[in-house]
C-alpha positions in Angstrom: 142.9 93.9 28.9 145.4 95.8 31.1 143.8 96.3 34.6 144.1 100.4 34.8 141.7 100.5 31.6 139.4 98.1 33.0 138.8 100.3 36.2 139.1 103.7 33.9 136.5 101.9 31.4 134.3 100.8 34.2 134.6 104.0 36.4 133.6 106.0 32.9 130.4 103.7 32.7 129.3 104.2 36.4 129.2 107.9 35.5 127.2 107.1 32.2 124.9 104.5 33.7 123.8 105.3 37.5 123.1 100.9 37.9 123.3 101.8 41.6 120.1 104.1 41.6 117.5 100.7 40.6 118.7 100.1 44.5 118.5 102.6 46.2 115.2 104.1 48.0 113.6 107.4 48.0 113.4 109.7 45.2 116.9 108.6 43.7 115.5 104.7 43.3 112.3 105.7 41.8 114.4 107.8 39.4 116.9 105.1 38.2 113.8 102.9 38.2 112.0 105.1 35.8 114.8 105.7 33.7 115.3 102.0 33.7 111.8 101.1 32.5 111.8 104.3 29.9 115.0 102.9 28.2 113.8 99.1 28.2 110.6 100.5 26.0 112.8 102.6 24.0 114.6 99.5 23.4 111.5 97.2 22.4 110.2 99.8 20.7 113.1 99.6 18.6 113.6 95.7 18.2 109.8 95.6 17.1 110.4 98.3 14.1 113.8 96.4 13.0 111.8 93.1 13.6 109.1 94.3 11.1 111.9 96.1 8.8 113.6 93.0 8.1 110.2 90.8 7.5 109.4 93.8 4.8 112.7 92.6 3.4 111.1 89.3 3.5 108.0 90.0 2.0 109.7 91.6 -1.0 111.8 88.9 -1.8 115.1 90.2 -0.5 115.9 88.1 2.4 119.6 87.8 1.5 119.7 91.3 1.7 119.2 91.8 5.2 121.9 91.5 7.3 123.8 93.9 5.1 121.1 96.3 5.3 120.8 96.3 8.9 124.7 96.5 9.7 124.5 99.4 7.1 121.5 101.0 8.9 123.4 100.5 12.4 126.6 101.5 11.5 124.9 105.3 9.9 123.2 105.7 13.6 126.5 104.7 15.0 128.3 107.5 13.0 126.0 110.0 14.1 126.1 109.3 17.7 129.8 109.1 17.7 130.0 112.6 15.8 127.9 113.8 18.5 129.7 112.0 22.1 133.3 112.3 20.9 133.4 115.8 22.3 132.3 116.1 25.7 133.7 112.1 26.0 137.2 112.3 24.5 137.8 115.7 24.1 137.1 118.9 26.3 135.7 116.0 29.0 135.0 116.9 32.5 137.7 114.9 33.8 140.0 115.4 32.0 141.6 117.2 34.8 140.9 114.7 37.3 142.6 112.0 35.0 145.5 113.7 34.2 146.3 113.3 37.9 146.3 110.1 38.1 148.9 107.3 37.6 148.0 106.3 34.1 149.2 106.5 31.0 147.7 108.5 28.0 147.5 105.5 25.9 145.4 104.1 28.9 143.2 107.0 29.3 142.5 107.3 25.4 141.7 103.2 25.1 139.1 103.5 27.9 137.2 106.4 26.4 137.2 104.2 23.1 136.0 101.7 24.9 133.2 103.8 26.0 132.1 105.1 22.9 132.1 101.7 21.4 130.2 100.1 24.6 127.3 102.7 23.6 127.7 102.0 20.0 127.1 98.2 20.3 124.3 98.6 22.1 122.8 100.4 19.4 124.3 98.1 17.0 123.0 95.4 19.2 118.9 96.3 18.5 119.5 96.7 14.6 121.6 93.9 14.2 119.7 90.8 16.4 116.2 91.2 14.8 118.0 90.9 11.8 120.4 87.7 12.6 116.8 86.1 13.9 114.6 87.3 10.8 117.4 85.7 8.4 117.9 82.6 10.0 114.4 81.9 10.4 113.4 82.5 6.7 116.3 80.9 4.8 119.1 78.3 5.0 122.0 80.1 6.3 125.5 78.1 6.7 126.9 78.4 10.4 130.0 80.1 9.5 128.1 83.1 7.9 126.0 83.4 11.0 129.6 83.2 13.2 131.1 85.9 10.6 128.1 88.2 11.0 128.0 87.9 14.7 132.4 89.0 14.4 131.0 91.9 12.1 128.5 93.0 14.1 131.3 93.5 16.7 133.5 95.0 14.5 131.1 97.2 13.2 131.5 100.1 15.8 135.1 100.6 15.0 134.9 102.7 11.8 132.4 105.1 12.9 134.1 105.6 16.6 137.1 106.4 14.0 134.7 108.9 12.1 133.8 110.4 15.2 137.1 110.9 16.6 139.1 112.4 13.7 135.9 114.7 12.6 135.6 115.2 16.6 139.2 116.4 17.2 139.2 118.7 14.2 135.6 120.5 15.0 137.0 121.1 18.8 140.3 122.3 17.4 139.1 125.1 15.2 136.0 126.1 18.0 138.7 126.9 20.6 139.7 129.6 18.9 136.8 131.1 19.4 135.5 132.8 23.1 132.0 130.5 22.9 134.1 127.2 22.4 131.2 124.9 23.0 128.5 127.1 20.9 131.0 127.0 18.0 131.3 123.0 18.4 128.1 122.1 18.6 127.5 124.7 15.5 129.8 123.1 13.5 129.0 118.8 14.5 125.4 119.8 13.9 126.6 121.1 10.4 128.6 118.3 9.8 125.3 115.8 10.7 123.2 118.3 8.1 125.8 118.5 5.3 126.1 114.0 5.4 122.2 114.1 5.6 121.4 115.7 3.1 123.5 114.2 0.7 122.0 111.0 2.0 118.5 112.0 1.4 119.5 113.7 -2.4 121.4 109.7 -3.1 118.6 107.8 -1.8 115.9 109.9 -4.0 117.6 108.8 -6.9 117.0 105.0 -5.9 113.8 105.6 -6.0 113.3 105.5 -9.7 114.9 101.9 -10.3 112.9 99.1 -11.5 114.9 96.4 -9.6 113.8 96.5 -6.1 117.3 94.6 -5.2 119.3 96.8 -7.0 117.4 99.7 -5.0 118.2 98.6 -1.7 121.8 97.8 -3.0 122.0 101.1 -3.6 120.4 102.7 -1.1 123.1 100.5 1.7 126.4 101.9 -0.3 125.0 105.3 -0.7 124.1 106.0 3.2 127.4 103.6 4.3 130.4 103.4 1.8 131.5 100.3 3.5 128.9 98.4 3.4 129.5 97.0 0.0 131.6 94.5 2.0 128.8 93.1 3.5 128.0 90.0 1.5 126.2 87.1 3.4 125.0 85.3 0.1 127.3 82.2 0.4 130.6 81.3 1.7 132.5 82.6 -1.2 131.3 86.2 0.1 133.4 85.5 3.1 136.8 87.0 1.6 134.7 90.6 1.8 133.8 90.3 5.0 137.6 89.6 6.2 138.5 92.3 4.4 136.2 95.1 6.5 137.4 93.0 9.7 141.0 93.7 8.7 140.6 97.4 7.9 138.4 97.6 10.8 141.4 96.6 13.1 144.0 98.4 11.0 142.0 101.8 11.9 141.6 100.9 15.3 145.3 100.2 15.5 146.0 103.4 13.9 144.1 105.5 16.1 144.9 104.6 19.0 148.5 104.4 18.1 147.9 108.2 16.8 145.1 109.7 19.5 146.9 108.4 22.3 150.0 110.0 21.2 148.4 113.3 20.8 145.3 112.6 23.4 146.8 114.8 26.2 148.6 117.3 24.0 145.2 118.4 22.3 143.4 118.5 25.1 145.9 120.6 27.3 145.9 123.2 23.8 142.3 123.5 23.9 142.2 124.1 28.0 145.1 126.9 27.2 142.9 128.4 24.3 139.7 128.3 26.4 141.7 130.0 29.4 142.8 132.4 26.9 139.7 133.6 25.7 137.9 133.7 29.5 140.7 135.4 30.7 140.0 138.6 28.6 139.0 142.0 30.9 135.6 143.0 31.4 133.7 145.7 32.9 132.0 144.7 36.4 128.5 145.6 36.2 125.3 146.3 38.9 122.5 143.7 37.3 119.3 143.5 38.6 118.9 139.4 40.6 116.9 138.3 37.9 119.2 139.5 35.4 121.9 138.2 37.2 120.9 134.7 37.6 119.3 135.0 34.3 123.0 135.3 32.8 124.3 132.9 35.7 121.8 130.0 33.7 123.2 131.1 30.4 126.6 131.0 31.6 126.4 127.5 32.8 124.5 126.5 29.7 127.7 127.3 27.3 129.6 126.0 29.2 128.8 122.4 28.8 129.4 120.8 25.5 126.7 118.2 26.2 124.5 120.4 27.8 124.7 122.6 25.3 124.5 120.3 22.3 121.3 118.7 24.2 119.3 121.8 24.8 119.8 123.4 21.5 119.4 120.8 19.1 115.5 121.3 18.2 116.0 125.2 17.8 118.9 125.0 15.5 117.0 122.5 13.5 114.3 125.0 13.8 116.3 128.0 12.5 117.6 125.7 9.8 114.3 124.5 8.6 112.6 128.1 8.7 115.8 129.8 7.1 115.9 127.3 4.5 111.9 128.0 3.8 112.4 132.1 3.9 115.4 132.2 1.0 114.1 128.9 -1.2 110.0 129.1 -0.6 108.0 125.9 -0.4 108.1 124.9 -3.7 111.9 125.3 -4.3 112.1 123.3 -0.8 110.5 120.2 -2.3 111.9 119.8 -5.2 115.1 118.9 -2.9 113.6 117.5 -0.1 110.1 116.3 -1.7 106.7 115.9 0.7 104.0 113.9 0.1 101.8 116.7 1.2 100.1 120.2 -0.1 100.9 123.8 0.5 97.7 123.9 3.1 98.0 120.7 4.8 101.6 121.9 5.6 100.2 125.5 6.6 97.9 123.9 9.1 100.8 121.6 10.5 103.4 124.1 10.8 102.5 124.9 15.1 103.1 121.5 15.4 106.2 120.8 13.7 107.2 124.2 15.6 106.5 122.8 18.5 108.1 119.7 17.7 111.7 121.3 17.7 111.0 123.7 20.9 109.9 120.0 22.5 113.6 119.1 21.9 115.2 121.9 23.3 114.8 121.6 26.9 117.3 122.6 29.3 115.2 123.0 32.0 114.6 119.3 32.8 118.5 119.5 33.8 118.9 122.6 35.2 118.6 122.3 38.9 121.2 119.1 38.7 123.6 120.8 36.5 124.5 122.9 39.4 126.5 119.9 40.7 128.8 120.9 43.7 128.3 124.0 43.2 124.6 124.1 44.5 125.5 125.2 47.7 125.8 128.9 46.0 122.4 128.8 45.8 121.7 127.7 49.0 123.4 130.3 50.3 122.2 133.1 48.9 119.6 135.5 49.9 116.7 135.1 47.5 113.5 133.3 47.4 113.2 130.3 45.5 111.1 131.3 43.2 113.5 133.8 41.5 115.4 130.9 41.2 112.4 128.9 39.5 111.7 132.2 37.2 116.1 132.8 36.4 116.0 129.0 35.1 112.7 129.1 32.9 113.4 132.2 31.4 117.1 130.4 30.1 114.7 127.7 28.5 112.1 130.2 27.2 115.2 132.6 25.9 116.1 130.0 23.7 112.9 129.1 22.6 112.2 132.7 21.3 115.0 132.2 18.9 113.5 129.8 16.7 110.0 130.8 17.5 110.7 133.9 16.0 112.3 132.9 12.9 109.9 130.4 12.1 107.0 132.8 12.7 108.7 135.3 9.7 109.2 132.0 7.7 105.5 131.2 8.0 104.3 134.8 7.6 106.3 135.5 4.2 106.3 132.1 2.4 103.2 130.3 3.5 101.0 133.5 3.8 98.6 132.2 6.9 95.2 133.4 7.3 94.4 135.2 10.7 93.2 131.6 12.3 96.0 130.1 11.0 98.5 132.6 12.2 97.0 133.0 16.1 97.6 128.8 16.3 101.1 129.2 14.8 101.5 131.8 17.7 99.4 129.8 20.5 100.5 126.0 20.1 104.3 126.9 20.4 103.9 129.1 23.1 101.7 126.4 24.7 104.4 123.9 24.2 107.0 125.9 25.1 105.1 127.0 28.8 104.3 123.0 29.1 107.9 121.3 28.1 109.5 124.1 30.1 107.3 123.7 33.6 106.9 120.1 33.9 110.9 119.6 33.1 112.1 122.1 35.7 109.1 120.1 38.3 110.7 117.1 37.3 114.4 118.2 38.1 113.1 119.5 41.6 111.6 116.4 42.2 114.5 114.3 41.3 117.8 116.6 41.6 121.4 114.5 41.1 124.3 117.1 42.1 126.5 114.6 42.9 127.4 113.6 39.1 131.1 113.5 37.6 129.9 113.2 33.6 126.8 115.6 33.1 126.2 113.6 30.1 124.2 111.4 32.0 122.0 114.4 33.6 121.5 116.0 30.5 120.8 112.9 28.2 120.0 109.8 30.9 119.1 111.3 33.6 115.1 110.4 34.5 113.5 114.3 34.5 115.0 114.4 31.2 113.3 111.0 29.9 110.3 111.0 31.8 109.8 114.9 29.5 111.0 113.5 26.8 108.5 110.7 26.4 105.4 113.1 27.8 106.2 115.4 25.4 106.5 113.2 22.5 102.7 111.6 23.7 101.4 114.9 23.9 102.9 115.5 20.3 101.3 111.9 18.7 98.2 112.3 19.8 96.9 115.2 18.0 99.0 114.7 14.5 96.6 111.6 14.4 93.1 113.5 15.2 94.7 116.4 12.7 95.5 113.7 10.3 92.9 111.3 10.5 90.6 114.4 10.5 88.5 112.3 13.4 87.8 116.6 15.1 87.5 119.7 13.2 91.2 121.7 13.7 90.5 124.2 15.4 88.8 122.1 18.3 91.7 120.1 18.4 94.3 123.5 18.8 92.2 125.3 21.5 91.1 122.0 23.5 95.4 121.5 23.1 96.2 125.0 24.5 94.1 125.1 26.9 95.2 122.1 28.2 98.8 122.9 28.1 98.9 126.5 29.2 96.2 124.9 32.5 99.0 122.1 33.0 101.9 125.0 33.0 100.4 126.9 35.9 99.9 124.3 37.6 103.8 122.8 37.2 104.6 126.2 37.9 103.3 126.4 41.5 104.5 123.0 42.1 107.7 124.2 41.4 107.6 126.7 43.6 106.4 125.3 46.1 109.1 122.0 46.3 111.9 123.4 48.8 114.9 122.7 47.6 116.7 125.2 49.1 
């Protein structure tokens, strides 16, 4: 490998992966340490459910089945996450600037973000793809040279959906710089995209369901959610000419694009920089705000102007929006007869808070807020304010956005699912709830562990540990009571008021705490 893409590659993963914070003392340490431990148990976590999805395979008699299942599986998450880190990693990056300074070529520049994006990808591929190579092996004879040709497509595996990602990257980015709110347009449209090729997985696999053959099911069920994975024959060695085939188109396509993206790498991105100038640079009337107002706008600012942080904070509420649009116009019973739930009209009635709640979980800017000031957190340093309109500027971004889809879901639920009055006040009160808790103890977490000194905010707003450490509370604070509702082990409306009461007590509490860690 040509030494300026090894440094680029490895320079690009420093900035993804902070390794140097399990060493460090102080706050910084205990945060790489926790973000350490929070990804190992995502990691087992995920290894025990492939370990026990394969031994389902086995248990149905479809052992030969499974290594072609799991590459299929893998490869579909790989597609997703590369549709969702091609922008922010190849295009419209943060250093892109930076790099263009430097002595390298574009070829060179283009080849390390690949090798980014596919670092990232094998890992995943890596937890879907080893329980299943151990599963297989163990529970049937398996010649060595299709274990050493799964192992090569395993590795090859990443390559067509980094290609995916790229091309459907480049074109999303081209057509949102046209618009003023470049990054609000780009995550509009990828999020589309992901909607649009889930669904029509969702409407294929349905139909599987109605076949006799359990083999022919699964079959099925790999081509229809990953079109090449009807190349992935491990049954005997006279499979093996299907399996060179993917290896040679996945290295035709990964010749190609690199030939083709590193011709036009620097060129798009220079367009797309012009275009964003050209929309910022439009005149605008100077106006007197109040300082709330005025770091209010100052949060929203800075949170569309981040493709990452954008596409991180407002995932759950543009699920949200999507989910309670789709209810208003089709109704509940049009909705299942695409999308079918094993579940009645009241049981989903009395869930909806929670699945609310759910989405407004997602959406949390505030955990990375402080640190996505960066360098330029001397500004508020400097100015002459208290802290705690500071505190109040950054949770109101995070509740702003929450309103959104709280909102729209709460006319969804009103018109189409026609609540009673309890009903209603818990669809009101365990958001909210959520929304004060999530929101708090994220912006605590930030002022307890700030990073300004970050050149990839992708790692503040996805890896960062404020961001993990609410991510994992939350979704403990979201299990437990779906299984008391579910398991009916308390009546429901003991297990919503003992819930808000809780959250809402936890929120003040994160709120002074806030307020009372000096940052500035």
């Amino acid at each position: 490998m040509n030494q300026k893409i090894w440094i680029l590659f490895k320079n690009n993963l420093a900035n993804s992966i902070h390794f140097h914070d399990l060493f460090r003392s102080g706050k910084q340490g205990n945060g790489g340490k926790i973000t350490a431990v929070i990804l190992l148990l995502m990691g087992i976590l995920l290894l025990t459910y492939n370990i026990l999805t394969a031994k389902t395979l086995v248990s149905i008699g479809q052992t030969a089945m499974i290594p072609g299942y799991m590459l299929s599986v893998s490869s579909m998450m790989m597609v997703f996450l590369s549709l969702l880190r091609a922008n922010g990693t190849i295009f419209g990056s943060s250093d892109f600037k930076q790099l263009a300074a430097y002595p390298v070529s574009e070829k060179e520049i283009f080849i390390s973000k690949l090798l980014h994006l596919y670092f990232f990808n094998l890992l995943i591929g890596l937890l879907f793809n080893l329980p299943a190579l151990l599963v297989w092996a163990a529970n049937t004879l398996v010649s060595p040279v299709l274990i050493m040709l799964f192992c090569i497509t395993a590795l090859a595996s990443p390559v067509i959906p980094i290609c995916i990602g790229v091309i459907f990257g480049s074109l999303v980015y081209r057509m949102a710089a046209y618009f003023r709110q470049m990054n609000l347009i780009a995550v509009c449209l990828s999020l589309f995209l992901l909607g649009a090729f889930g669904y029509f997985i969702m409407t294929q696999s349905n139909q599987t369901d109605s076949m006799q053959d359990i083999g022919t099911a699964v079959y099925s069920q790999m081509t229809t959610m990953y079109l090449p994975s009807v190349l992935f024959q491990f049954n005997s060695l006279a499979d093996s000419f299907f399996i060179l085939i993917f290896l040679f188109i996945s290295g035709l396509l990964f010749l190609v694009l690199t030939f083709f993206g590193s011709r036009y790498y620097r060129r798009l991105n220079l367009r797309l920089l012009a275009l964003k100038s050209t929309n910022h640079m439009k005149p605008r009337t100077i106006k007197q705000r109040r300082i709330f107002v005025a770091l209010w706008k100052k949060e929203i600012t800075a949170l569309f102007s981040s493709y990452n942080y954008l596409l991180n904070s407002i995932l759950g509420t543009v699920l949200l929006v999507f989910i309670s649009m789709a209810l208003l116009l089709f109704g509940f019973e049009k909705l299942t007869t695409f999308i079918p739930l094993p579940v009645s009209i009241e049981t989903v009635t009395n869930l909806f808070p929670m699945v609310v709640a759910a989405m407004l979980l997602i959406s949390n800017p505030a955990a990375a807020a402080l640190s996505m000031e960066g360098n330029k957190v001397w500004i508020l340093k400097t100015l002459p304010i208290e802290q705690k309109r500071v505190v109040h500027a950054k949770l109101a971004c995070t509740f702003s956005l929450h309103f959104i889809g709280f909102a729209i879901s709460i006319l969804a639920y009103i018109i189409r699912l026609s609540p009673t009055i309890e009903q209603l006040i818990w669809a009101i009160l365990i958001p909210v709830s959520y929304s004060a808790f999530i929101t708090t103890f994220g912006l605590m977490l930030n002022y307890f562990y700030p990073h300004f000194s970050w050149k990839n905010d992708m790692y503040i707003v996805k890896q960062s540990p404020p961001v993990l450490i609410a991510a994992f509370t939350g979704m403990a604070l979201m299990i437990v009571p779906l299984v008391l509702i579910l398991f009916q082990i308390l009546p429901l409306f003991v297990i919503y008021l003992a819930l808000a009461v809780l959250l809402i007590g936890l929120a003040m509490l994160f709120y002074q705490r806030t307020c009372r860690i000096k940052f500035i």
